[in-house]
Kinemage of the C-alpha trace (Angstrom):
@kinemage 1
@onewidth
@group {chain A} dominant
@subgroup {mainchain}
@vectorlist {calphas} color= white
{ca unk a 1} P 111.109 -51.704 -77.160
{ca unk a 2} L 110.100 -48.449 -75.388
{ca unk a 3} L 106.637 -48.077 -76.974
{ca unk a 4} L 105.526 -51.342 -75.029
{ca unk a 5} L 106.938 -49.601 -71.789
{ca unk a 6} L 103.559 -48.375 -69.444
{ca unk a 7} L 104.837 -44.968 -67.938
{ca unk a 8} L 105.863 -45.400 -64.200
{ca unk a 9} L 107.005 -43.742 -61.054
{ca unk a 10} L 108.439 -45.705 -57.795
{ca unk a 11} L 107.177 -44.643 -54.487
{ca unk a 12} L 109.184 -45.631 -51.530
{ca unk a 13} L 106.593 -47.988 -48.708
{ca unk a 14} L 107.651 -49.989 -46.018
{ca unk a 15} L 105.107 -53.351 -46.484
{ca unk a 16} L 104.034 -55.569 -43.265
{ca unk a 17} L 102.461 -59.156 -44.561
{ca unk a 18} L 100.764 -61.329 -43.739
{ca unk a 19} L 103.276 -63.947 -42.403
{ca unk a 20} L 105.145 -61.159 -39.781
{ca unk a 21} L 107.836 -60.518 -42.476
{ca unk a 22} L 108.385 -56.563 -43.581
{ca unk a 23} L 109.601 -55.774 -46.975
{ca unk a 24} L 111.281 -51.931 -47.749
{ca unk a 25} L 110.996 -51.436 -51.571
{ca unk a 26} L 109.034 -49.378 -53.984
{ca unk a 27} L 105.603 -49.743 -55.641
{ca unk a 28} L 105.502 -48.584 -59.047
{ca unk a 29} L 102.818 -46.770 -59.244
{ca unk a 30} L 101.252 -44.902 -62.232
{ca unk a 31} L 102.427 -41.614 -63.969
{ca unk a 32} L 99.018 -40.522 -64.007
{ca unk a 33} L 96.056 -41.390 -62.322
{ca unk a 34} L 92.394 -41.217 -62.844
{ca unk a 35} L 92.034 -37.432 -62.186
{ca unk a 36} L 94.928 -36.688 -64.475
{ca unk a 37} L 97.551 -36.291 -61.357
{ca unk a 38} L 100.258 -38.810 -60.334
{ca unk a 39} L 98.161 -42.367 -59.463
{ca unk a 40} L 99.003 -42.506 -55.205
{ca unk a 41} L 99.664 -45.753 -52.766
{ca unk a 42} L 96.067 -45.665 -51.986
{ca unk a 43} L 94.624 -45.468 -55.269
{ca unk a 44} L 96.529 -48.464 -56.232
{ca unk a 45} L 95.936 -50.731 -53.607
{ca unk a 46} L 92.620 -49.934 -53.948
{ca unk a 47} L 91.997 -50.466 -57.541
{ca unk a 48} L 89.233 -52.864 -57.359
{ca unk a 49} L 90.387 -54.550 -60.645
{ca unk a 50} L 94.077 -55.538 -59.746
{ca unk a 51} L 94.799 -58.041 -57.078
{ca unk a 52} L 98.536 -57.543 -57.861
{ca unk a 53} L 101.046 -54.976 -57.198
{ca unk a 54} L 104.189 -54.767 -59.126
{ca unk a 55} L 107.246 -54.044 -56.380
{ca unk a 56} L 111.139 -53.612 -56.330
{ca unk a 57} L 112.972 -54.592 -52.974
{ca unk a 58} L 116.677 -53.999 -53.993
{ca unk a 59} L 117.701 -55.678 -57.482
{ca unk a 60} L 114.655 -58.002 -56.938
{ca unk a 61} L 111.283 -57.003 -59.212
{ca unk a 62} L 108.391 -59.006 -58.566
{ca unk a 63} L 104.123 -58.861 -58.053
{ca unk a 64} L 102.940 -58.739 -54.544
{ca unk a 65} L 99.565 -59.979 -53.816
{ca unk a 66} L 97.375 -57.523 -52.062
{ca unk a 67} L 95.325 -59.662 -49.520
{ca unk a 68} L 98.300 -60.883 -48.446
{ca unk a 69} L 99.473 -56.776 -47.265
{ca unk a 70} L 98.630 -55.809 -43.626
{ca unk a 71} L 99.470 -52.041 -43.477
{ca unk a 72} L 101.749 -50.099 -45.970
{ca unk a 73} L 103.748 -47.301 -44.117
{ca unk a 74} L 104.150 -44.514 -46.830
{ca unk a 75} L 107.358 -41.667 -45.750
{ca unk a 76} L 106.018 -38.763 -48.020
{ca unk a 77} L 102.499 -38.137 -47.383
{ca unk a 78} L 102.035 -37.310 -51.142
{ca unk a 79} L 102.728 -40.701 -51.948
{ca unk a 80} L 100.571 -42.086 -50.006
{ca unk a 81} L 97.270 -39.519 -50.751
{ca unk a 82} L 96.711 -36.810 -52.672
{ca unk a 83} L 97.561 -33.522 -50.554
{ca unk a 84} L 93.812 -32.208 -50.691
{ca unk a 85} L 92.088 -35.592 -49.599
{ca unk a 86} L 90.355 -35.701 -46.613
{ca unk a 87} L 90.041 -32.105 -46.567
{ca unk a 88} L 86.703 -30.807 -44.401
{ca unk a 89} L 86.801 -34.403 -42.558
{ca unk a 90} L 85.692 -35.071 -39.232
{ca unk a 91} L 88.808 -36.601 -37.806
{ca unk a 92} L 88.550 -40.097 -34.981
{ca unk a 93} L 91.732 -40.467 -32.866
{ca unk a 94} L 91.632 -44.518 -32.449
{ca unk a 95} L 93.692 -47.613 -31.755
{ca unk a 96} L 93.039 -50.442 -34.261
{ca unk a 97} L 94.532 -53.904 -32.889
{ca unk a 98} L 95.271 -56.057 -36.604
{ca unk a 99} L 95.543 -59.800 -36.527
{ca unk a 100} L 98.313 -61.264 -34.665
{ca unk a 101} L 98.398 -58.230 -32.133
{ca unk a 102} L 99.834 -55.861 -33.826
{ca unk a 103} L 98.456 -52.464 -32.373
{ca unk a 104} L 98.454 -48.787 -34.279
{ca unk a 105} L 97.456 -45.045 -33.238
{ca unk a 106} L 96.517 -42.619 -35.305
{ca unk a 107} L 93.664 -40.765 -36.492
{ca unk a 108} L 91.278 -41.554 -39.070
{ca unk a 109} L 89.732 -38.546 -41.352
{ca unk a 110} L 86.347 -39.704 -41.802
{ca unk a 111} L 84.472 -37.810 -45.006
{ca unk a 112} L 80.941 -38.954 -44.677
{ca unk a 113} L 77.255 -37.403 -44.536
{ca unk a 114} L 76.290 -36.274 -41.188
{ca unk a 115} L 74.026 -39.104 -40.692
{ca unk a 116} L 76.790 -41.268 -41.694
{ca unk a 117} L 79.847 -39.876 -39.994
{ca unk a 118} L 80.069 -42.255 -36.698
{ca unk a 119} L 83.599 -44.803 -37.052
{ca unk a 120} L 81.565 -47.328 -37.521
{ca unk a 121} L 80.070 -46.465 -40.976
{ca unk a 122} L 83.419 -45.198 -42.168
{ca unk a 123} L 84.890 -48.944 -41.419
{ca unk a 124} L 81.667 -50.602 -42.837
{ca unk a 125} L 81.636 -47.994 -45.863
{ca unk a 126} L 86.232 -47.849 -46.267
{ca unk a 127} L 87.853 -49.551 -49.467
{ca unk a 128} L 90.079 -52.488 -48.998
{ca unk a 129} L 93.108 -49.923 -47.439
{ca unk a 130} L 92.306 -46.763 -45.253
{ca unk a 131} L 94.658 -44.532 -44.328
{ca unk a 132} L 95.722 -44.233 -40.452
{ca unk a 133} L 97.076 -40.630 -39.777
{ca unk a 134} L 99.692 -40.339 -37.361
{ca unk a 135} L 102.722 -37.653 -36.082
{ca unk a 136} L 105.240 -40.001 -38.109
{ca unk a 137} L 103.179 -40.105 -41.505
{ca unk a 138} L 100.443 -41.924 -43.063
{ca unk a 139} L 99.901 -45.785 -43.113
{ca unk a 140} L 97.126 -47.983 -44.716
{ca unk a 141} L 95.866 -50.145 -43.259
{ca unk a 142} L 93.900 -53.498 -44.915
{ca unk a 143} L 90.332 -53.798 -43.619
{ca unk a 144} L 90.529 -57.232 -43.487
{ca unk a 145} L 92.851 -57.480 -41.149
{ca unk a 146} L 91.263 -55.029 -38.516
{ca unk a 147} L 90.343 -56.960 -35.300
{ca unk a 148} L 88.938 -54.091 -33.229
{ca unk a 149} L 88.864 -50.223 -33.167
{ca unk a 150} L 89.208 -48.691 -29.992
{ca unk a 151} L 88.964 -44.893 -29.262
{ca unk a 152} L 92.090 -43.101 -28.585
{ca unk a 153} L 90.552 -40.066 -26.737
């Protein structure tokens, strides 16, 4: 029955989990979000009240834990954020290193008060996933799983 249906879109993401494996699927994300505009990567993972993310890889439809997500490569930047965010940011060219090695470049947009606006009180003040800018797109990153940040400069 279509009125029990919740309004979705799919967004295309490239997932890296916990246990090495990578999955290529979709999210389904929302058809609007919070501000009235199509709900992004970001704003889902970081939805304090879900722990779950509903995913399609191929025919196969099923809910993807999210402490279990390293970093969640997103191919159309409007996917991943909305176009205006981050706007005015200082930006932080840096290498994180994530659990098991895995190392990432990229720049982070940090949007904080002056007296707030060093790396290290954007990573002690980020939600669960912050997004890693870099020449081939935009991946988030889970917190958790940061081991060290390194400047890139």
């Amino acid at each position: 029955m279509d009125i029990f249906q919740v309004p979705r879109r799919e967004a295309e993401a490239s997932i890296l989990l916990d246990d090495g494996r990578t999955l290529e699927g979709q999210l389904f994300l929302a058809t609007t979000g919070p501000d009235g505009r199509p709900e992004t990567i970001w704003e889902r993972l970081n939805d304090a009240g879900e722990e779950f993310v509903p995913m399609a890889c191929g025919r196969d439809r099923f809910l993807l834990n999210k402490s279990g997500i390293l970093t969640v490569t997103v191919p159309r930047e409007e996917d991943a954020l909305h176009e205006d965010d981050g706007n005015g940011a200082k930006e932080a060219a840096v290498r994180l290193t994530l659990t098991g090695g895995i190392s990432l470049l990229g720049r982070l947009h940090i949007a904080m008060p002056v007296e707030r606006s060093r790396v290290l009180d954007y990573l002690n003040a980020a939600p669960r996933f912050l997004p890693l800018h870099s020449p081939h797109g935009i991946t988030l990153v889970h917190r958790r799983f940061i081991v060290s940040v390194r400047s890139d400069e």
